[in-house]
Short mmCIF file of the C-alpha atoms (twelve columns), coordinates in Angstrom:
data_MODEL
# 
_entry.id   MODEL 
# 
loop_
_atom_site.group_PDB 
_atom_site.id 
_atom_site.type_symbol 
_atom_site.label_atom_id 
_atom_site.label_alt_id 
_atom_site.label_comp_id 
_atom_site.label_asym_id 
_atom_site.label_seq_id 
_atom_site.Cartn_x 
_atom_site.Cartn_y 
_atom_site.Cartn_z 
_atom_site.pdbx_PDB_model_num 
ATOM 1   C CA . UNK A 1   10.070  -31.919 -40.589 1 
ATOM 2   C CA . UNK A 2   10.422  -29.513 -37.861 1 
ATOM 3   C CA . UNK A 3   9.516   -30.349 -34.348 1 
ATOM 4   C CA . UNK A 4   8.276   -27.494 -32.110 1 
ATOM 5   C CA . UNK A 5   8.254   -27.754 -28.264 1 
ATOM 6   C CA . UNK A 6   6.926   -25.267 -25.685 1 
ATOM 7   C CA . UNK A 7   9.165   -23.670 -23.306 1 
ATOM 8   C CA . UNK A 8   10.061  -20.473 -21.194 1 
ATOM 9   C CA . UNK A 9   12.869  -18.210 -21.927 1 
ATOM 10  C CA . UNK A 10  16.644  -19.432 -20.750 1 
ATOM 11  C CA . UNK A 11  18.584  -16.317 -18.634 1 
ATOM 12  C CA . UNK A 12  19.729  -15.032 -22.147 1 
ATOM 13  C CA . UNK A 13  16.472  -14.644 -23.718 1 
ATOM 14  C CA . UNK A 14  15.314  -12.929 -20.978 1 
ATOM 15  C CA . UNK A 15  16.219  -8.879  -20.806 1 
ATOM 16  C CA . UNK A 16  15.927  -6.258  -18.527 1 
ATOM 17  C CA . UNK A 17  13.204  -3.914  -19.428 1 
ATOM 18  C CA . UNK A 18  11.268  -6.342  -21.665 1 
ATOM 19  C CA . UNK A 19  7.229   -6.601  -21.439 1 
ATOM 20  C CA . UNK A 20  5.834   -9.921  -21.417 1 
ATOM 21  C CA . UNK A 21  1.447   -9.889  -21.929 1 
ATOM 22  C CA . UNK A 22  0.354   -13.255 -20.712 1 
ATOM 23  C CA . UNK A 23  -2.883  -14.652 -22.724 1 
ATOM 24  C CA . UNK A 24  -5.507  -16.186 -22.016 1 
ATOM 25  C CA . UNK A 25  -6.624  -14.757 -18.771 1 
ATOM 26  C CA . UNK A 26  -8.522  -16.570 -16.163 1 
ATOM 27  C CA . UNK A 27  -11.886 -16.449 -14.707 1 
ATOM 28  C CA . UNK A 28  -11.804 -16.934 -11.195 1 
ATOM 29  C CA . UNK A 29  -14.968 -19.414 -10.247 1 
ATOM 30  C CA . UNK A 30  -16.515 -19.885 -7.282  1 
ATOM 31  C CA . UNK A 31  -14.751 -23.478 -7.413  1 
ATOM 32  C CA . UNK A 32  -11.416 -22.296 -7.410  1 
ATOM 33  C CA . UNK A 33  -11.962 -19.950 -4.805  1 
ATOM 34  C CA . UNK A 34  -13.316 -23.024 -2.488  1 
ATOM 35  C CA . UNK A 35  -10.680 -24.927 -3.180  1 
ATOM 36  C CA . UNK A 36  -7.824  -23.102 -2.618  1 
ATOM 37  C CA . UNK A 37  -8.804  -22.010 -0.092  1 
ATOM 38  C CA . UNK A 38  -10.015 -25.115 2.207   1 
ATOM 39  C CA . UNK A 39  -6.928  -27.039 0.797   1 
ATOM 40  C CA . UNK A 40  -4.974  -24.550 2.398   1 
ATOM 41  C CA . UNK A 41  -7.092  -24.046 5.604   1 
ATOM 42  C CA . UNK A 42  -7.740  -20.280 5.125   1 
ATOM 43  C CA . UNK A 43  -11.134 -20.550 7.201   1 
ATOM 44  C CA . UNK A 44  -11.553 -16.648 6.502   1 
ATOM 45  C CA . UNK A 45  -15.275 -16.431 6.285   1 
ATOM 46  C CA . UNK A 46  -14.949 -13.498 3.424   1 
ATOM 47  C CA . UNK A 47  -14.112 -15.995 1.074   1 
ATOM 48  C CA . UNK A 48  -15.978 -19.054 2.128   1 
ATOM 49  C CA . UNK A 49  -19.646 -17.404 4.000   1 
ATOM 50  C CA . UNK A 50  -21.479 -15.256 0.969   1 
ATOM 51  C CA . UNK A 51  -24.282 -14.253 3.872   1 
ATOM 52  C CA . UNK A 52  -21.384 -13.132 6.144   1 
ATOM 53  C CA . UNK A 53  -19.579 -11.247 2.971   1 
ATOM 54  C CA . UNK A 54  -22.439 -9.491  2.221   1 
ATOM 55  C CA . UNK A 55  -22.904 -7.817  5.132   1 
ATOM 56  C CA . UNK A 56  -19.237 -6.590  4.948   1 
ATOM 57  C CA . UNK A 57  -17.116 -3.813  2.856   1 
ATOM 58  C CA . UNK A 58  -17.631 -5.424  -0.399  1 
ATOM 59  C CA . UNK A 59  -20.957 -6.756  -0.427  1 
ATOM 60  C CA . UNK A 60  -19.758 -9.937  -1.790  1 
ATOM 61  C CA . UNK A 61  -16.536 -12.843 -0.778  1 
ATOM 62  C CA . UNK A 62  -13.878 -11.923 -1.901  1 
ATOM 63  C CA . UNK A 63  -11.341 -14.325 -3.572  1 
ATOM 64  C CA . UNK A 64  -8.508  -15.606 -1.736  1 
ATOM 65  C CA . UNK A 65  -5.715  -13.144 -2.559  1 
ATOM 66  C CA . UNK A 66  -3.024  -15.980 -2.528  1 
ATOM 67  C CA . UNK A 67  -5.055  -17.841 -5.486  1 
ATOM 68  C CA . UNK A 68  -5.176  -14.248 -7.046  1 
ATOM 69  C CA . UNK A 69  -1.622  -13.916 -6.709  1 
ATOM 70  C CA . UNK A 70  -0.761  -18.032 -7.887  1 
ATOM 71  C CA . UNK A 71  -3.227  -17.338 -10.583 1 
ATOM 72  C CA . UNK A 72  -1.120  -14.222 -11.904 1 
ATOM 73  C CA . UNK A 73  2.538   -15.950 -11.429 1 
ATOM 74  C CA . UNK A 74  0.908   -18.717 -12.764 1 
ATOM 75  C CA . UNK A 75  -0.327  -17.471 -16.555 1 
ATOM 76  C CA . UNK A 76  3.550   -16.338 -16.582 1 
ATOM 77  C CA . UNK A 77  4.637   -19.814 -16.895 1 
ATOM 78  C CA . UNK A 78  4.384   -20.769 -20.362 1 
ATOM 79  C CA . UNK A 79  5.946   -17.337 -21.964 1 
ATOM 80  C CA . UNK A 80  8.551   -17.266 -19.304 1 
ATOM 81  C CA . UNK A 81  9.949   -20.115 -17.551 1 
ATOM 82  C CA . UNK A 82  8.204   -23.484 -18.513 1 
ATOM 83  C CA . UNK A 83  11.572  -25.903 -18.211 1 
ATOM 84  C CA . UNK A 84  13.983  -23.053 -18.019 1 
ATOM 85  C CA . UNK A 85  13.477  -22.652 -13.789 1 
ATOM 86  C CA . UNK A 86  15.777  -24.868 -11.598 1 
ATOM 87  C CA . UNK A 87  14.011  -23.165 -8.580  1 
ATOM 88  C CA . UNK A 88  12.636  -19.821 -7.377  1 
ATOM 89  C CA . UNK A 89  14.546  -18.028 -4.254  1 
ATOM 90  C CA . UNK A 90  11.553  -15.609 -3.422  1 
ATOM 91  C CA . UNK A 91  8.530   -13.682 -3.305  1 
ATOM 92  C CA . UNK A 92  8.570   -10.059 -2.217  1 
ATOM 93  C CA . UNK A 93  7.008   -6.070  -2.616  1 
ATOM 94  C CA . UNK A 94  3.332   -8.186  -2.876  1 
ATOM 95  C CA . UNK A 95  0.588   -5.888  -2.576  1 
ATOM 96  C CA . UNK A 96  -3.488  -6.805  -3.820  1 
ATOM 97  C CA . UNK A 97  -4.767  -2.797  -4.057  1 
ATOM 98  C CA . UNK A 98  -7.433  -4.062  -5.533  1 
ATOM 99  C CA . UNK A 99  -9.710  -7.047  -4.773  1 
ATOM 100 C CA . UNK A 100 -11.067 -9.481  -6.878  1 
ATOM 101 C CA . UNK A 101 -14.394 -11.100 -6.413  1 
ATOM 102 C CA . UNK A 102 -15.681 -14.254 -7.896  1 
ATOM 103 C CA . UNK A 103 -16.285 -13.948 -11.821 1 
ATOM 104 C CA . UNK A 104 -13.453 -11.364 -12.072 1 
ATOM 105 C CA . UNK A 105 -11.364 -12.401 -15.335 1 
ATOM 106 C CA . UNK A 106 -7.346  -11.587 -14.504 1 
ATOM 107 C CA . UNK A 107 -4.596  -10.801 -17.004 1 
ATOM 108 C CA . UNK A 108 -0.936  -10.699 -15.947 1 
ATOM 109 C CA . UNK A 109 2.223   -9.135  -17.679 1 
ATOM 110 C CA . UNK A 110 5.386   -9.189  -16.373 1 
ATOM 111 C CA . UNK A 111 8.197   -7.011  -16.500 1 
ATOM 112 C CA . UNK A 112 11.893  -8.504  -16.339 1 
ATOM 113 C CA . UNK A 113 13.666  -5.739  -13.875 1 
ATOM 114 C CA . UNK A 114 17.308  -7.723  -13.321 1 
ATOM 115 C CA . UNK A 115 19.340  -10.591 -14.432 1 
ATOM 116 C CA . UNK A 116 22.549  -12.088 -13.657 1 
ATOM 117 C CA . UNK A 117 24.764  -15.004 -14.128 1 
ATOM 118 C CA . UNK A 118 25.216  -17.212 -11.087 1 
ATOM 119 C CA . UNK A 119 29.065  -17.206 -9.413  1 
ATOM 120 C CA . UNK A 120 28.040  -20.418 -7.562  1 
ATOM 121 C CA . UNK A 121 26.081  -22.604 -10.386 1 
ATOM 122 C CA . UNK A 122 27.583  -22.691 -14.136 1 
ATOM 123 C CA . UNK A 123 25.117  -22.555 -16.737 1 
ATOM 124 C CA . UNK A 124 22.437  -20.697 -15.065 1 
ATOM 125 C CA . UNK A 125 21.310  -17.543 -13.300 1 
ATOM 126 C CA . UNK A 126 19.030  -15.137 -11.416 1 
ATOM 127 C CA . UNK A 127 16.182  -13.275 -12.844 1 
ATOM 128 C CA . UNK A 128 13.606  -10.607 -10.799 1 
ATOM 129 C CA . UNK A 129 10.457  -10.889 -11.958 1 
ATOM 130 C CA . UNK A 130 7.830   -8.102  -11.957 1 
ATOM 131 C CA . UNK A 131 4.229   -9.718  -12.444 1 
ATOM 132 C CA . UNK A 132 1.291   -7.649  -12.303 1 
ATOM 133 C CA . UNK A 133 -2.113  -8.780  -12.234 1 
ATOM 134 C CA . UNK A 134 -4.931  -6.908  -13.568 1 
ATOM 135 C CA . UNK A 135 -9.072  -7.896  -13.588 1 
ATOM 136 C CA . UNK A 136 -11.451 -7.236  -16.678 1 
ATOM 137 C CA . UNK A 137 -11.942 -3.632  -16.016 1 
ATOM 138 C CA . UNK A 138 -7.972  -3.014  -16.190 1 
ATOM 139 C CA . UNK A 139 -7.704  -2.423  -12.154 1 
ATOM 140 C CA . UNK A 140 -4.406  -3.914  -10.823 1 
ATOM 141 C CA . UNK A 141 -5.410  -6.384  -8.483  1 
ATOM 142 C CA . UNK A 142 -2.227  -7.913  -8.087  1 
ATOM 143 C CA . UNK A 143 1.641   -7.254  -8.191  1 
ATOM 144 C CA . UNK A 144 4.804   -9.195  -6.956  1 
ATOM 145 C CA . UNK A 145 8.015   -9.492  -7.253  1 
ATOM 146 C CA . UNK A 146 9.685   -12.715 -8.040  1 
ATOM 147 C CA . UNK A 147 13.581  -14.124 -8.328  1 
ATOM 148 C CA . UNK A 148 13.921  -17.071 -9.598  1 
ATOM 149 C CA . UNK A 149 17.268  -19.232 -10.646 1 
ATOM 150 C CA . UNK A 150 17.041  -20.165 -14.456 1 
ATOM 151 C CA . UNK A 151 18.925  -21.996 -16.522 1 
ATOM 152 C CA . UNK A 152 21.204  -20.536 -19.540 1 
ATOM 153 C CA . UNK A 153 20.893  -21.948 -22.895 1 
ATOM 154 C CA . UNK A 154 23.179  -24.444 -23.708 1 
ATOM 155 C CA . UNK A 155 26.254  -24.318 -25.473 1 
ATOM 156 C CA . UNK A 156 24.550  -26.091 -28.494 1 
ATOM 157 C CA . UNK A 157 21.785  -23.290 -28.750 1 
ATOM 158 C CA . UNK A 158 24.025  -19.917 -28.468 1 
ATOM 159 C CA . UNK A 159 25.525  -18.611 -31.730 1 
ATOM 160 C CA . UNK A 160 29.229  -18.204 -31.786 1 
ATOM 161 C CA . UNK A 161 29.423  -14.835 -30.447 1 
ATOM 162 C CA . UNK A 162 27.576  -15.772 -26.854 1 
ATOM 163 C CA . UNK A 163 29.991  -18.336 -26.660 1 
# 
């Protein structure tokens, strides 16, 4: 019997260039977009006062772009880095040119734009995420870019010419 596990890609796996699609989306409810943002305190009354919203640019609240972009880094976790990330460094280049408004269903992909073994830490290394986030009508809604320290596969796992 063979035993399969779930788990992201180790810095090896993961090359520069390669397309990851992340399914299932999500549909953004009018739950999550409550509690995200009271728990974090975000008081903006475009995402929490629908009579307020709707007398604004959008006719409607709008969802808190933070969830949107924790929601699109988020489906990336299973394809990409479920137990392979010690830690990520950063978030950067995050832009929402598009908003997204309860009911909204997002997709991510993300595009692996740099790797490199770590000088300082044996055995693992740093990767720059691209994710992009993208509602049910295909509008981008969402990109940022991520680096994150990952581990490399160990010895046991690499064939003999990696080693």
């Amino acid at each position: 019997m063979t035993v399969h596990q779930r788990r992201g890609k180790y810095l090896d796996e993961l090359i520069v260039g390669d397309l990851y699609l992340h399914r299932p989306g999500r549909t953004v409810t009018e739950a999550d977009n409550l509690l995200f943002t009271t728990l974090t305190m975000n008081t903006q009354s475009l995402h929490l006062d629908s009579a307020f919203a709707e007398t604004q640019e959008f006719g409607q609240r709008l969802v808190n772009s933070l969830f949107t972009m924790s929601t699109v880094v988020g489906l990336s976790v299973a394809d990409l880095t479920e137990g392979t990330t010690v830690g990520n460094l950063g978030f950067s280049e995050i832009n929402f040119p598009a908003p997204v408004f309860i009911g909204d269903t997002l997709t991510a992909e993300t595009e692996i734009t740099a790797t490199r073994r770590s000088v300082s830490r044996p055995g693992q290394g740093i990767v720059t995420f691209e994710h992009r986030g993208h509602n049910q009508r295909g509008q981008l809604v969402c990109t940022a870019r991520r680096v994150a320290l990952v581990l490399a596969a160990p010895a046991a796992e690499q064939t003999p010419t990696e080693l």
